[in-house]
C-alpha positions in Angstrom: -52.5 -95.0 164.7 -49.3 -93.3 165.4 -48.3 -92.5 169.0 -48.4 -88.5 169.0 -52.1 -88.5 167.6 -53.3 -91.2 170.1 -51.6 -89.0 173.1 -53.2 -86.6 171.5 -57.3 -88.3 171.2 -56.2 -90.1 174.5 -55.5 -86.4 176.2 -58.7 -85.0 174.9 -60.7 -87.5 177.0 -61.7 -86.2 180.6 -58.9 -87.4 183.1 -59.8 -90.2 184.9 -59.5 -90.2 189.1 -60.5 -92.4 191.7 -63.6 -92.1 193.6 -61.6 -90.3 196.7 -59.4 -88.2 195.1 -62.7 -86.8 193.3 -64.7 -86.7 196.1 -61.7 -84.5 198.0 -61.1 -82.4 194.9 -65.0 -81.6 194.9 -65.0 -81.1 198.2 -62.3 -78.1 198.3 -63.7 -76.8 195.1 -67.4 -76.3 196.8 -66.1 -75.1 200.7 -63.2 -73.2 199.3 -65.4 -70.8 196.4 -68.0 -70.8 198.4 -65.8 -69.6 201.7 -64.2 -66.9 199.2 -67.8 -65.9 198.1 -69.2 -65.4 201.3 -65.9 -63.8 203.0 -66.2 -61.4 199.5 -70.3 -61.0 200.7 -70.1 -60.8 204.4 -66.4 -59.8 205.3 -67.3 -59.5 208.9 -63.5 -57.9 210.7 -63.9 -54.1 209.1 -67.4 -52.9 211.0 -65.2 -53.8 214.0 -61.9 -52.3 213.0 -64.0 -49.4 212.2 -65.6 -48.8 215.3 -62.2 -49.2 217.5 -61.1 -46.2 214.9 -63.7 -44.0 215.8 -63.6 -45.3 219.3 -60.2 -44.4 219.5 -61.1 -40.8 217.5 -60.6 -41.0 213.7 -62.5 -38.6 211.8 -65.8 -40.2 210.6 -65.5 -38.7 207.4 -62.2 -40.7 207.3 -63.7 -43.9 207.6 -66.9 -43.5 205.9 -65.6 -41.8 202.7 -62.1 -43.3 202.6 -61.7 -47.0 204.8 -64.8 -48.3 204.1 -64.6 -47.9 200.3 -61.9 -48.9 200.1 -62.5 -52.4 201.5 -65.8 -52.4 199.7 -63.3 -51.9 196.3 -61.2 -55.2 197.7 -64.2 -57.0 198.7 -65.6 -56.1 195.3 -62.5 -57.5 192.6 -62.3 -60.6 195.7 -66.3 -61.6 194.3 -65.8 -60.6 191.3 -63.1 -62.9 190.9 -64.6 -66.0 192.3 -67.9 -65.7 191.1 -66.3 -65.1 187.6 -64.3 -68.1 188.0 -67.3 -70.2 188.9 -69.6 -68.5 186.3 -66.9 -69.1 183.5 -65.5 -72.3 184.1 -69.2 -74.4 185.2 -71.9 -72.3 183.0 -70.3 -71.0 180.2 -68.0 -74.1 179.2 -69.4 -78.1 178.8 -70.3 -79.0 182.2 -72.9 -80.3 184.9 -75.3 -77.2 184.8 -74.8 -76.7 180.3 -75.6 -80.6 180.1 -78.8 -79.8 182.3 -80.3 -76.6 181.5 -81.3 -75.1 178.4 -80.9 -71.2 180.2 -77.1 -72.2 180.7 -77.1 -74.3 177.1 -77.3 -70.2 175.5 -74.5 -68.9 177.7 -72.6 -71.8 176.7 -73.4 -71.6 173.1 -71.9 -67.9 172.6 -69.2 -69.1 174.3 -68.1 -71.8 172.3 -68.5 -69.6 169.2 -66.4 -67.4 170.8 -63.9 -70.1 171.4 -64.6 -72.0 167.8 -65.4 -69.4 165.4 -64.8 -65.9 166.3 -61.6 -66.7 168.1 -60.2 -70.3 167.2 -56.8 -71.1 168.0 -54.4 -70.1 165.4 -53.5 -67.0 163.0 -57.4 -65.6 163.6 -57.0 -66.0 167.9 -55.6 -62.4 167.5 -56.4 -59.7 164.8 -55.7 -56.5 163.7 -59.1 -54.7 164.3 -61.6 -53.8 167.7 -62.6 -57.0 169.5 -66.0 -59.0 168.3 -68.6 -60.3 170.7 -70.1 -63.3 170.3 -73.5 -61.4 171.6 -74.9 -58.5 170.0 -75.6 -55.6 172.0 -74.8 -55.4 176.0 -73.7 -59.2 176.1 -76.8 -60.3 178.4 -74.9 -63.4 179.2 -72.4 -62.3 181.3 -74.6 -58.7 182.3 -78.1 -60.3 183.9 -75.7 -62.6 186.5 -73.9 -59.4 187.2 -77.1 -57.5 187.9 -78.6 -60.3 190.3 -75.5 -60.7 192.1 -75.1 -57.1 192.7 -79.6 -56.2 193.0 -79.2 -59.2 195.6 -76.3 -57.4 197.6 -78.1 -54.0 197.3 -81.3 -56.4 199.0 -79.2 -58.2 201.7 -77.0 -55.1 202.4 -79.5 -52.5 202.1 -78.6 -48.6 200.3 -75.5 -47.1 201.9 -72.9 -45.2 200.6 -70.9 -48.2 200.7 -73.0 -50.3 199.4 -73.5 -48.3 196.1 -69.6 -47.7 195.7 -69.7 -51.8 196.0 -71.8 -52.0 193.6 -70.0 -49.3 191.2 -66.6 -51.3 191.9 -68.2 -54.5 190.7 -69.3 -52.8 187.1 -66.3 -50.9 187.3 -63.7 -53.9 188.0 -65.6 -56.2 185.2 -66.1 -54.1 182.7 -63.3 -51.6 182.6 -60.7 -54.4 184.3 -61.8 -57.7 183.3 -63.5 -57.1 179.8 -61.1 -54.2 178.4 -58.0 -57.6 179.6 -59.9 -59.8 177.5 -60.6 -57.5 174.5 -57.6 -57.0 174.1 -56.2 -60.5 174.5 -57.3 -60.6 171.3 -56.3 -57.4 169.7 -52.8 -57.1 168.0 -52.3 -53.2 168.4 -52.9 -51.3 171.6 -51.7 -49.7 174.2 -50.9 -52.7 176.5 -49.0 -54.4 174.2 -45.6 -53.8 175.5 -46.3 -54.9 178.7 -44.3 -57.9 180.2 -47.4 -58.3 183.2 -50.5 -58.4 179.8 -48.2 -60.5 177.6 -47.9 -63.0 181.0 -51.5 -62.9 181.2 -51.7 -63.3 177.3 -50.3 -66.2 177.2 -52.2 -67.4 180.1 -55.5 -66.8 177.8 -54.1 -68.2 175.1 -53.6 -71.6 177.0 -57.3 -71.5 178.1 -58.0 -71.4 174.2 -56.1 -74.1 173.9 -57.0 -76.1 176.7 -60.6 -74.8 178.1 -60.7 -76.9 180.7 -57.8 -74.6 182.3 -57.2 -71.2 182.9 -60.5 -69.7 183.4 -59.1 -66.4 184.9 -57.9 -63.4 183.5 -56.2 -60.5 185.1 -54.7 -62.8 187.4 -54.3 -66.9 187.7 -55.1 -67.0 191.1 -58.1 -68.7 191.1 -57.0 -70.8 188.7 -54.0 -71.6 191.1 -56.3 -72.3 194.2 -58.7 -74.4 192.3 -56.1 -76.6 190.1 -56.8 -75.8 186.6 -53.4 -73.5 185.9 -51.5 -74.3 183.3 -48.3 -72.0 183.5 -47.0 -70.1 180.2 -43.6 -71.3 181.8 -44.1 -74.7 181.6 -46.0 -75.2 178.3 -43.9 -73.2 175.9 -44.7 -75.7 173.6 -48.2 -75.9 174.0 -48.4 -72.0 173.0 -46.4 -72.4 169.8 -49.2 -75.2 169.0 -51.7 -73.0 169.7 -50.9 -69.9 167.5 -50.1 -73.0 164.8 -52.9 -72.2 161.9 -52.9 -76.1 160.7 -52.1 -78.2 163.7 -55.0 -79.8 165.4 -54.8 -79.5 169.4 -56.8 -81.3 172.4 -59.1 -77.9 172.7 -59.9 -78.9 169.0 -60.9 -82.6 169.9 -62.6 -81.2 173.2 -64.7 -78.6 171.5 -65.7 -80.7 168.3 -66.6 -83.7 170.3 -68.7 -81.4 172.5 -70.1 -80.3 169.1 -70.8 -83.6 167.4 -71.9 -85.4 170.5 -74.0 -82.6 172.3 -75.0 -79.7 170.4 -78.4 -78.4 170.2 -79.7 -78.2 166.7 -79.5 -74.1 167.3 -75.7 -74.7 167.7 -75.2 -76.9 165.0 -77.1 -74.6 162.6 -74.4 -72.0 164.0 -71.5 -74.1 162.9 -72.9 -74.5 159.5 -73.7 -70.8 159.2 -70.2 -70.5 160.0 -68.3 -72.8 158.0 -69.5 -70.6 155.0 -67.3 -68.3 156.0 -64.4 -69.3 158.2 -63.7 -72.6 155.7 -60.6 -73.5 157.7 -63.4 -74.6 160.6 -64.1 -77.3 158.0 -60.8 -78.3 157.5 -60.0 -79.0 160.8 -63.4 -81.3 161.3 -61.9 -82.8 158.0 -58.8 -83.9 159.9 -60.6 -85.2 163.0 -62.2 -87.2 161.2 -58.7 -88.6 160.4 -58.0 -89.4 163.5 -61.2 -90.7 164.8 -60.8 -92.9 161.5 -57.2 -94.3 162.8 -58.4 -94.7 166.4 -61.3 -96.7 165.0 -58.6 -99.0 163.4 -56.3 -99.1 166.1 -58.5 -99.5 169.0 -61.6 -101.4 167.7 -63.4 -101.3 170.3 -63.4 -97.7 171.1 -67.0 -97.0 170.4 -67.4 -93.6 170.6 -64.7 -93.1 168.1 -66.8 -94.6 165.6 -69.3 -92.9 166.5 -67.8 -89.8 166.7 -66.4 -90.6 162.9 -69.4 -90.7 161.7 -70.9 -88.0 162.8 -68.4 -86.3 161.2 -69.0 -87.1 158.5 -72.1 -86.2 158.8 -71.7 -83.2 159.1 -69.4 -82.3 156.4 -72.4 -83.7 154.3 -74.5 -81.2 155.8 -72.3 -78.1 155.2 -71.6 -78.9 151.5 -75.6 -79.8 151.3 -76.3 -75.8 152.8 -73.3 -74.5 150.3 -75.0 -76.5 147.4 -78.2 -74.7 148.6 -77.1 -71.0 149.0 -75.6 -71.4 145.3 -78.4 -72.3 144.2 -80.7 -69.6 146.0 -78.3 -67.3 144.5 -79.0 -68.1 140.8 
């Protein structure tokens, strides 16, 4: 096995820490989104800067129809930012909660083909018409946790005028903000596209499709900074060249078609085979992992998984040439 494709299998694998360093990292991940949720919840410093403004005479009108919506707007993008982060990077990617819970398993599974079919890395990661979803309809994946998270505010918070424009910002922030970024991420013609600020954040997105264990942010890194998984456009200029690459095989392609070999539900892997009817380049690249498990498996003997993984691609190549056998058949 040659040394650039065992970096490359050896920096697919999960990175390996000590006990303490994961126990810290854990540790700051849990206080410190949890901290930024509740400070985005509770924020508990304007009801008192308000009422020393209208102590010290302010118009009401002032506060109640200019200040306080305005914090409710900050407080808004503040949760909607770290509960998207949490929500993206542990219940839509492979994780604790997708490994444990078949709920999280169909997030997950529109998300990887999102990631593996609709969008793979490559000359299709960006195209010249309107964005596809890989949900039909309203996207009830990312809508229902929207709608809890805000019917639970409206509960704890009760109906106010502020309260409803929090709840407007939140809609508003994620779905003419966030989701209109992301669209167009991976649009080639629109109006954003000569803008130095999107093309940072482009290339930002474009990492997290190359890496997905990274960069789960999208109109700014900042969580992603906080929390440890930024991978800066700066410092991986290679890394994006790779990425818009249509025959090169990356790490995200090792990550995501181990996940797919190892863990998929027979639902998902009925989705890949569906799939690789029409995208056959998806085929190609399980083709050449197969390769590589194949030399891993000769230069490392007793890497197990490997094998395993080998033949369970193989596998299901079988299976997709057994369905295309089939559908020519049906045809006739």
């Amino acid at each position: 096995m040659n040394t650039q494709t065992n970096a490359l299998y050896e920096a697919s694998l999960k990175p390996r820490q000590g006990l303490a360093r994961r126990i810290l990292y854990t540790a700051w991940l849990v206080v410190g989104l949890s901290s930024l949720i509740a400070f985005a919840w509770a924020e508990p410093w304007s009801g008192l800067l308000f009422a020393k403004l209208l102590a010290a005479g302010v118009p009401g009108w002032l506060v109640s129809f200019v200040l306080s919506p305005l914090v409710m707007a900050l407080r808004a993008v503040l949760l909607v930012e770290s509960v998207g982060y949490t929500y993206h990077r542990f219940f839509q990617h492979v994780g604790f909660f997708t490994r444990r819970a078949q709920v999280f398993r169909r997030n997950q599974k529109f998300h990887w083909i999102h990631h593996m079919i609709i969008y793979p890395i490559g000359r299709f990661y960006r195209r010249a018409v309107d964005y596809v979803s890989s949900e039909d309809g309203l996207g009830l994946s990312w809508a229902i946790p929207a709608i809890m998270v805000t019917a639970l505010f409206l509960l704890t918070h009760g109906v106010s005028f502020a309260t409803v424009f929090f709840v407007l910002a939140v809609f508003g922030y994620a779905k003419f903000i966030i989701d209109e970024t992301h669209s167009r991420f991976h649009e080639v013609d629109h109006p954003w596209v000569n803008s130095s600020y999107f093309q940072w954040l482009e290339k930002i997105h474009l990492l997290h499709h190359w890496d997905q264990r990274t960069n789960f942010t999208i109109v700014h890194p900042l969580m992603d900074m906080l929390f440890g998984t930024y991978l800066s456009p700066r410092t991986h200029e290679a890394e994006l060249r790779v990425a818009l690459a249509d025959e090169e095989l990356t790490v995200s392609d090792l990550i995501n078609w181990r996940y797919l070999l190892t863990e998929a539900t027979p639902a998902e892997y009925a989705a890949f085979i569906s799939a690789a009817q029409r995208h056959p380049r998806s085929l190609k690249k399980i083709g050449m992992l197969t390769g590589i498990f194949a030399e891993r498996m000769a230069s490392h003997p007793a890497d197990l998984q490997a094998a395993d993984l080998h033949q369970k691609g193989l596998d299901l190549i079988a299976r997709v040439e057994a369905d295309k056998a089939a559908r020519k058949v049906a045809v006739r």
